[in-house]
VEXDREN-2710 file (C-alpha; in Angstrom, 1 decimal):
% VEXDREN-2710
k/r/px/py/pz
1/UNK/0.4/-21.5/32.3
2/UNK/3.9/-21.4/30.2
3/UNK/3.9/-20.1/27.3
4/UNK/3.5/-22.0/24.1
5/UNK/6.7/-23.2/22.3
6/UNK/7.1/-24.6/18.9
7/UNK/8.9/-27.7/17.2
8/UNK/9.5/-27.0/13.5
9/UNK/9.6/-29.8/11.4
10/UNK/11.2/-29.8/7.8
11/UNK/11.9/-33.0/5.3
12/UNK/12.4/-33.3/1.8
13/UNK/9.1/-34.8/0.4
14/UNK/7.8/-38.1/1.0
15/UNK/10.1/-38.4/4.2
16/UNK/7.0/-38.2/6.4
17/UNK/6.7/-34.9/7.9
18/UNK/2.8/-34.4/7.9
19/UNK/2.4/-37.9/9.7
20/UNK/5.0/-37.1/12.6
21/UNK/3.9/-33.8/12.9
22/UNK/0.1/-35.1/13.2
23/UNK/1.3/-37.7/15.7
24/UNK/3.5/-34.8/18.2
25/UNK/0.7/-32.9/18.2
26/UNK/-1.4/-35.8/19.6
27/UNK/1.0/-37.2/22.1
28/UNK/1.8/-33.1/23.0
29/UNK/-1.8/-32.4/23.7
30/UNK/-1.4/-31.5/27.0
31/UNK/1.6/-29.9/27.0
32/UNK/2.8/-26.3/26.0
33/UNK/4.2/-27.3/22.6
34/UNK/2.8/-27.3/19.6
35/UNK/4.2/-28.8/16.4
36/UNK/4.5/-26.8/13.0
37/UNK/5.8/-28.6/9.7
38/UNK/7.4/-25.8/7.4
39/UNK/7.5/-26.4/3.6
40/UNK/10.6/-24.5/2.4
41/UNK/10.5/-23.9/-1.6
42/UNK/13.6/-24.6/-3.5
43/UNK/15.2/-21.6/-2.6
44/UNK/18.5/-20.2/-2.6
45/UNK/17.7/-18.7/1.6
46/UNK/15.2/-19.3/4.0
47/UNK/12.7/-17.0/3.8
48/UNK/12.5/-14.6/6.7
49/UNK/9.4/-15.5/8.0
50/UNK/10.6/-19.4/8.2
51/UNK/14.0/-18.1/9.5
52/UNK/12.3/-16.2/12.4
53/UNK/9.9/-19.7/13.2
54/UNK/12.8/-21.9/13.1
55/UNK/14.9/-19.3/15.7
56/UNK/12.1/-19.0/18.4
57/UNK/11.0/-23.0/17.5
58/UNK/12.2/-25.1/21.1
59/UNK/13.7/-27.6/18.8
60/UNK/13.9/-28.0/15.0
61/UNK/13.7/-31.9/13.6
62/UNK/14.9/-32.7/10.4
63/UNK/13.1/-35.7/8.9
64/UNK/16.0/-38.6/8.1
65/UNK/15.8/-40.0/4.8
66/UNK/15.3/-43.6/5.7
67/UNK/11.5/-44.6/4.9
68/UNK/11.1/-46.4/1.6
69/UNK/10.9/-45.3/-2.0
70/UNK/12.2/-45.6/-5.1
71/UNK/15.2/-45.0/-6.6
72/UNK/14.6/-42.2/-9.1
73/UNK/12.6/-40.5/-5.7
74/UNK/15.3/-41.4/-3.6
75/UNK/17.5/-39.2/-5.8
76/UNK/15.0/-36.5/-5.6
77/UNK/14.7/-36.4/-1.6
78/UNK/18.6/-37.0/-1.3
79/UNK/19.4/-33.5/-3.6
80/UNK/16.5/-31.8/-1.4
81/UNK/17.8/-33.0/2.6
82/UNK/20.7/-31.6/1.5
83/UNK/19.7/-28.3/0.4
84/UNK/17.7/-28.3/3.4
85/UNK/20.8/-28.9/5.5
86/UNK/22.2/-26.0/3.6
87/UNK/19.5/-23.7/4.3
88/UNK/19.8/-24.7/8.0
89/UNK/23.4/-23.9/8.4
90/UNK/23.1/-21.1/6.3
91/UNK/20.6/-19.7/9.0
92/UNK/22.9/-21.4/11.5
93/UNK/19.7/-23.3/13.0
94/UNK/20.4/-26.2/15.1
95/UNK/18.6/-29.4/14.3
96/UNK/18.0/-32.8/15.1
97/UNK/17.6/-35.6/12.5
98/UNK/14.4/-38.1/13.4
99/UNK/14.7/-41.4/11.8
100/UNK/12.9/-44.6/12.1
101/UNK/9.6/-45.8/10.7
102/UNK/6.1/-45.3/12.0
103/UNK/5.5/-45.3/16.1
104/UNK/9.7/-45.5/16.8
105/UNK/9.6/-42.3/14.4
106/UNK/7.6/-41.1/17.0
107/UNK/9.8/-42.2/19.6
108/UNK/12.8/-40.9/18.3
109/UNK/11.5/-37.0/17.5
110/UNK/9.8/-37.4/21.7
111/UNK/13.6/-38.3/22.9
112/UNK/14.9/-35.8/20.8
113/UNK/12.0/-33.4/22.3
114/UNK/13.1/-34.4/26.1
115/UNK/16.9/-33.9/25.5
116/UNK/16.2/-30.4/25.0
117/UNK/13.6/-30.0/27.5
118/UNK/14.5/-27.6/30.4
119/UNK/13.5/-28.3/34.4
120/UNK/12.5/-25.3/36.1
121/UNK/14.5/-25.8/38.8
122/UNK/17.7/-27.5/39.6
123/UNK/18.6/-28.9/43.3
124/UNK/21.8/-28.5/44.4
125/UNK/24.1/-30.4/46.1
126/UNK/22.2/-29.5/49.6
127/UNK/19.2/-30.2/48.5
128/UNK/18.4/-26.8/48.4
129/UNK/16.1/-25.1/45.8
130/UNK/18.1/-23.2/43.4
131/UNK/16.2/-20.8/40.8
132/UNK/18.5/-21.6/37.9
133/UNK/16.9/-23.2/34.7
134/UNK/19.5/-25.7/34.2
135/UNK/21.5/-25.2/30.8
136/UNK/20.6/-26.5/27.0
137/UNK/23.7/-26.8/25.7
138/UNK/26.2/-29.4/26.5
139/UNK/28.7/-28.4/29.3
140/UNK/32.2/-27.3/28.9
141/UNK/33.9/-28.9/31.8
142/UNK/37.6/-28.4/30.9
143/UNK/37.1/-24.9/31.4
144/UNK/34.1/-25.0/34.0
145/UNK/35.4/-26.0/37.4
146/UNK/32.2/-25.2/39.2
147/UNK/31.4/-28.3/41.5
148/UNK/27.8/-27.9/41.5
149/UNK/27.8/-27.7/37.9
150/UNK/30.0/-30.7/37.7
151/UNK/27.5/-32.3/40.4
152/UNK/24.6/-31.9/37.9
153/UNK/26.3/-32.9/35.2
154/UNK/27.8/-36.6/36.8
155/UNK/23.9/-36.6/38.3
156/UNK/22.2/-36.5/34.8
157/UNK/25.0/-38.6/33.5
158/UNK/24.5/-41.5/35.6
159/UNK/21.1/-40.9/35.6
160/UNK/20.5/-39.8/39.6
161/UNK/18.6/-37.2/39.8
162/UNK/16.9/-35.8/43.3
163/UNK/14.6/-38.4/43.2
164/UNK/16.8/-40.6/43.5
165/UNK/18.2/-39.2/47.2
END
């Protein structure tokens, strides 16, 4: 069974954290994630024990300021996503920003989820096995100059995968 991994969620109030994080956790159930929303204070650093959660979290979301209020509120929530952003830069925590209302909310933090998400195994050009995890981060291909890197990358580009052979 693999090991359990986190997604942290963080949003200023009233930006809908709770509900997405309630709404992962059902649409995750059968998977090895689990979703934790993290209230951070109005502080000038992350605590460390949020610090610690965010680094070993698969994927921080950051909830987009987009869902209704009103003005005064508006203010409130605009002064706090940025200290948040602050915080998270600070900590130099990668994030992705959900946005969108109700079930595309949902959507967008599941996509966000999946662009992360690593296969255990990558096929090569010969359609041979390989037991590299394929890589998170986006490629470097000026400097690269591997052709079965490349390969994969053109393959998940166009979206052909070995499936598709």
């Amino acid at each position: 069974m693999p090991a359990q991994q986190t997604i942290a969620l963080l949003g200023a109030p009233g930006t809908g954290a709770p509900a997405l994080a309630e709404a992962l956790q059902h649409r995750l159930a059968d998977s090895a994630m689990t979703t934790q929303e993290l209230a951070v204070a109005d502080a000038p650093q992350l605590p460390t024990a949020i610090r610690h959660t965010l680094h070993s979290a698969a994927i921080t979301l950051l909830m987009g300021l987009d869902l209704p209020c009103a003005a005064p509120e508006q203010a409130r929530r605009e002064a706090c996503d940025a200290h948040l952003r602050a915080l998270l830069a600070d900590a130099a925590v990668r994030y992705h920003v959900v946005y969108g209302q109700g079930p595309e909310r949902v959507e967008n933090a599941l996509n966000a989820i999946n662009s992360i998400a690593v296969k255990p195994y990558v096929i090569s050009a010969n359609d041979v096995s390989d037991a590299k995890p394929m890589r998170l981060r986006a490629w470097d291909c000026e400097k690269c100059s591997d052709p079965e890197c490349e390969h994969r990358l053109f393959s998940a580009l166009t979206g052909r995968g070995a499936a598709d052979r």
